[in-house]
N, C-alpha and C positions, 0 to 999 in steps of 0.2 A: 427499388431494391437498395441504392445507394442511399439514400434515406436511412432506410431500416439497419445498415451497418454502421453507418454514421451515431444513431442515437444508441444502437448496440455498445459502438466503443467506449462514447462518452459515458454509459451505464458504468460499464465495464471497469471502466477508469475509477468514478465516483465510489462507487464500494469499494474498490479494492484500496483505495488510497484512502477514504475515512474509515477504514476496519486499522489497516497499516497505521494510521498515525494515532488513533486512539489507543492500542494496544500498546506502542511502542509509546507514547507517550506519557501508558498509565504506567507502564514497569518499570521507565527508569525513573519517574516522578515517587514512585512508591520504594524506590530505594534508595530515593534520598531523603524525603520525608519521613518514611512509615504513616503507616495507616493514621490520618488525621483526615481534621477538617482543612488544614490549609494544603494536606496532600490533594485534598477533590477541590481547591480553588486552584491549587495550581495546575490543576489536569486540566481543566474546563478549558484554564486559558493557553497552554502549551496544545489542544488540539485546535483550539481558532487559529494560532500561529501554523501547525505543524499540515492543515489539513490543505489550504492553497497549495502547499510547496509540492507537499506529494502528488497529488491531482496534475500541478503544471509537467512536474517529474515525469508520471506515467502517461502523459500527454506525449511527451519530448520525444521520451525513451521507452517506452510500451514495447510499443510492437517489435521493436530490434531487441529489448531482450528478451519477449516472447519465442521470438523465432530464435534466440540462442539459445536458451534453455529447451525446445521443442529436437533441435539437433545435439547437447549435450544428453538428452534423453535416448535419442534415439542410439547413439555411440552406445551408452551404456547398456540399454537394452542389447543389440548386436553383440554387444562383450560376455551376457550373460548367457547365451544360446552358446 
């Protein structure tokens, strides 16, 4: 079972960190470029850069801000009852 939570997180991490740096990499890339070709070279290479950092990021810091955000959820929930 440890196993299976184990490759859970690392999943877990892995998209969410190359969804997050790709996105965030295409849109500010794309407003400083505008739509070009050298906007998709510089994407390509701004997520080889941006994708280790996030991945180590939500390694580091994952689960502490999940479980802060899982209790700023819940406040706000209670606040709305």
């Amino acid at each position: 079972m440890l196993r299976h939570d184990r490759l859970q997180r690392l999943a877990g991490s892995l998209v969410m960190s190359a969804f997050m740096s790709m996105a965030l990499s295409g849109v500010f890339s794309l407003l400083e470029f505008g739509v070009s070709w050298l906007w998709l070279r510089v994407w390509g290479q701004s997520i080889l850069i941006a994708l280790p950092i996030a991945f180590s990021l939500d390694m580091m810091f994952g689960d502490s801000l999940r479980f802060f955000s899982k209790r700023v959820a819940d406040k706000a929930a209670r606040a709305w009852l």
